[in-house]
Structure formats: C-alpha cells, structure tokens
C-alpha positions in Angstrom: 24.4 -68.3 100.3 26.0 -66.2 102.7 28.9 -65.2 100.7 26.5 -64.3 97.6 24.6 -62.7 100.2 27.7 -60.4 101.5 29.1 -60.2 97.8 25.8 -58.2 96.8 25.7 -56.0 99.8 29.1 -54.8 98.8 28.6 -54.4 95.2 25.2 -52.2 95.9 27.1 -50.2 98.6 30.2 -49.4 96.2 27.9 -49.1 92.7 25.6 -46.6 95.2 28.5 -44.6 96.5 30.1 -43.9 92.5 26.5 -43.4 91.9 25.9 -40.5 94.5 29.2 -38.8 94.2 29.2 -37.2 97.5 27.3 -34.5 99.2 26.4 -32.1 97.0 27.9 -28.7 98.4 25.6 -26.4 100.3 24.7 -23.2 99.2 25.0 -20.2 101.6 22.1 -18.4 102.8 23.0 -14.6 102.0 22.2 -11.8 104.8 21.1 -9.4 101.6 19.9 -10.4 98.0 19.4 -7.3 96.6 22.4 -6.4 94.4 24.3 -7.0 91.2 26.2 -9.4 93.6 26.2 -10.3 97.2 29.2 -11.4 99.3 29.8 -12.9 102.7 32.8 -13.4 104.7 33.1 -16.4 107.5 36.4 -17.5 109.9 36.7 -21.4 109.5 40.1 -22.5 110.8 42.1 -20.2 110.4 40.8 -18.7 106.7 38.2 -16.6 105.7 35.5 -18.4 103.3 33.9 -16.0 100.7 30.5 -16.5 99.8 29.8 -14.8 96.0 26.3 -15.1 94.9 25.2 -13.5 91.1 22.7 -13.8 88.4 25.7 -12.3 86.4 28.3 -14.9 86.7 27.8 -15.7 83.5 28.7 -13.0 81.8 32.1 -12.7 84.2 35.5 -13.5 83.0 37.4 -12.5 86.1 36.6 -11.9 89.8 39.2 -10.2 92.1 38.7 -10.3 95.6 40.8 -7.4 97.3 41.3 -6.6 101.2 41.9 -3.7 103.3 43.4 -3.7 107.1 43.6 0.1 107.3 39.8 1.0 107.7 39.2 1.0 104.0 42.4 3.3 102.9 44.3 0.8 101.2 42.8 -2.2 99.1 45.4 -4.9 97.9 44.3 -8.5 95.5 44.4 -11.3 97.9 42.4 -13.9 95.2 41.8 -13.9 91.5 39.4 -16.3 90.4 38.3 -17.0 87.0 35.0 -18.0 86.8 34.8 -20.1 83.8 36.8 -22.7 86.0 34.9 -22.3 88.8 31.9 -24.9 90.5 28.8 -22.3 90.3 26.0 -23.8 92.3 22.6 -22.9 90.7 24.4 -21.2 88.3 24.6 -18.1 91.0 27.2 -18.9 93.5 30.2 -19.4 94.4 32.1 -20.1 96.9 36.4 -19.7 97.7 38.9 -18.8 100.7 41.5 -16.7 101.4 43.7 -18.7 102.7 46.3 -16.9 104.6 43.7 -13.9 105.6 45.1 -11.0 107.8 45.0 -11.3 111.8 42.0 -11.7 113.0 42.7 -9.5 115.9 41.7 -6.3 113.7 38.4 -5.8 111.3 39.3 -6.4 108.2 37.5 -5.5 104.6 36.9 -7.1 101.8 35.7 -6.1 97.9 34.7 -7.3 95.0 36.1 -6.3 91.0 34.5 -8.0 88.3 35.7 -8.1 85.1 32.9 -8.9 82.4 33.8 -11.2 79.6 33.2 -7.5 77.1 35.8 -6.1 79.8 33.8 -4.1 81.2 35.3 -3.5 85.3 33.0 -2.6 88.0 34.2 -2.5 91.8 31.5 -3.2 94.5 31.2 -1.7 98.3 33.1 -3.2 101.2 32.0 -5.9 103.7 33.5 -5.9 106.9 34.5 -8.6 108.6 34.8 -8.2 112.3 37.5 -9.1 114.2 37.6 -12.1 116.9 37.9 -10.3 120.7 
C-alpha cells in the first residue's frame, strides 16, 4: 500500500508539473499608457531589461532598439528583434535585454524604430535611463 501510495504522489506531481508548464511570465506595469507604444528600461544584473507594450505589434515586422550615451546626439542599434518570433503576452507586450548595456555610471537613452510589416518606419521619443550614483 505504501509504495502504491508514494507511486501516485509522484505521478500527480510530475503529470501536474508538464501540465502547468511554469510560471507564466509577468507582464510589466507601464509608468504611461498613452502612446502608439510605451517603453520601460530597468538594471537587473548587469543588463538593461526593455519593457515594449503595443496594440500595434501586430502589424510590426521589425523592432530596433537604439541607444545614445552622448545626451541624445548620437543613436547607434544595440537590438533588433523581429516580432513574429517573439513571446507577446496579451498580444501587447514584450519584453527583451540588452545585454551588454553601456556603464551605468552615465544616463543613458534609449529609442524605439518600428518597421510595419507595409514598411512603413516610425522612430519614437527617448527614455532615459538614469545612471546608478
């Protein structure tokens, strides 16, 4: 009886666990939800996690992520993501890193470019991301 007993237990545990799949991931609660598209910028070990949230993603092909150290003179591509391969939660958000960010010891900014799937480009307005003192 007591190895049925343990044999059961196991096989609801492991038939529960493939069932779940994990945590589902969390979405991020934006600062501001009032544009075509919304970004937010975090420091989590030593990248910077960027938060995308649109009711356009859809229609994207292409999102390019682009940073500037130099107070907003110079914007250079640190990520291209293509959306279509993408995990969009609620069929809004995304999220990605940049994973070798610049020092943290300066602010940095960060843009979006979008590229719609009828090619259309549209580039959005920095977010800064302040530097860790």
């Amino acid at each position: 009886m007591k190895k049925f007993t343990i044999t059961l237990g196991l096989g609801l545990l492991f038939s529960l666990n493939i069932f779940a799949g994990g945590p589902a991931p969390e979405k991020h609660m934006f600062k501001n939800n009032s544009y075509d598209i919304n970004l937010d910028l975090e420091r989590v070990k030593g990248e910077v996690i960027v938060h995308i949230q649109s009711q356009y993603l859809a229609d994207m092909e292409q999102i390019i992520i682009e940073r500037s150290g130099d107070n907003m003179q110079n914007f250079t591509a640190c990520k291209t993501i293509d959306v279509a391969s993408q995990k969009i939660v609620d069929g809004d958000y995304l999220r990605n890193s940049d994973r070798f960010p610049l020092p943290a010891t300066a602010d940095v900014y960060y843009r979006v470019k979008t590229i719609a799937k009828d090619g259309v480009t549209k580039t959005y307005a920095p977010v800064q991301l302040v530097a860790l003192h």
